[in-house]
C-alpha positions as CSV (number, residue, x, y, z in Angstrom):
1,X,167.1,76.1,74.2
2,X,168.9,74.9,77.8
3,X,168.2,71.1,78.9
4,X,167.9,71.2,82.3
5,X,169.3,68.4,84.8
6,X,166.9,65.5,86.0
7,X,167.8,65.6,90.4
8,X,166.7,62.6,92.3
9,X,166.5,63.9,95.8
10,X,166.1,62.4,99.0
11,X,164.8,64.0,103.0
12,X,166.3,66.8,104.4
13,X,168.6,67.8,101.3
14,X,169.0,71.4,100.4
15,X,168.2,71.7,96.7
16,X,168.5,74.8,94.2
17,X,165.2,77.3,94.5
18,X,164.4,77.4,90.2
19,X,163.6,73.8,90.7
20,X,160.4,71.6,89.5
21,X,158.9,69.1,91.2
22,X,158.3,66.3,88.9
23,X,157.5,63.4,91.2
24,X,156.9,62.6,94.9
25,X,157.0,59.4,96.5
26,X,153.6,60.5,99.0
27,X,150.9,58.5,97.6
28,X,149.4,61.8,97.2
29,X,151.7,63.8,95.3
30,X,152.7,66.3,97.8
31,X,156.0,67.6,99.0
32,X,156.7,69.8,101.7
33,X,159.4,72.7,101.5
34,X,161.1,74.7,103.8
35,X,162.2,78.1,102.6
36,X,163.6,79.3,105.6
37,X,166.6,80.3,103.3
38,X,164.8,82.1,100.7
39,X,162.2,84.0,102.9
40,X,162.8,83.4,106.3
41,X,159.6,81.7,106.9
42,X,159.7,78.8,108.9
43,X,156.9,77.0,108.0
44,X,156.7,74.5,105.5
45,X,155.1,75.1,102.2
46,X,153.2,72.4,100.5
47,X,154.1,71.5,97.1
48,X,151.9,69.0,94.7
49,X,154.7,67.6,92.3
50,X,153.4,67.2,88.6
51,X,152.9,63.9,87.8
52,X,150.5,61.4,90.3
53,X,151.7,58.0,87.9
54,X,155.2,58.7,87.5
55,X,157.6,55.3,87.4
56,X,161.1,56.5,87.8
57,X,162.1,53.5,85.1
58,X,160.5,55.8,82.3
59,X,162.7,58.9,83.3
60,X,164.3,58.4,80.0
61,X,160.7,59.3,77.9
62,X,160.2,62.3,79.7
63,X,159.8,65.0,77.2
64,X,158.2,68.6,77.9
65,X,158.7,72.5,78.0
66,X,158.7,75.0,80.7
């Protein structure tokens, strides 16, 4: 088994595309991606990250498997 990398990004940043979205800071969960580089689409794509009660001081009991 791999571990993968916990990535705390902020607006704007390009970021890897075999990525999941764990948390949001929008009240409702939702991210919004542009994958203009993957697909030439321009519009963004909304995302709903996993978790809606996620405090980012309990990253370290995270456990789970994709």
């Amino acid at each position: 088994m791999t571990n993968g990398s916990i990535i705390r990004l902020e607006s704007d940043q390009e970021v890897p595309a075999d990525i999941l979205i764990i948390y949001s800071s929008n009240p409702s969960g939702l991210v919004f991606v542009d994958t203009m580089n993957l697909d030439g689409e321009t519009n963004l794509k909304e995302k709903q990250a996993l978790c809606e009660n996620f405090d980012e001081k309990d990253i370290e009991e995270l456990a789970g498997e994709i």
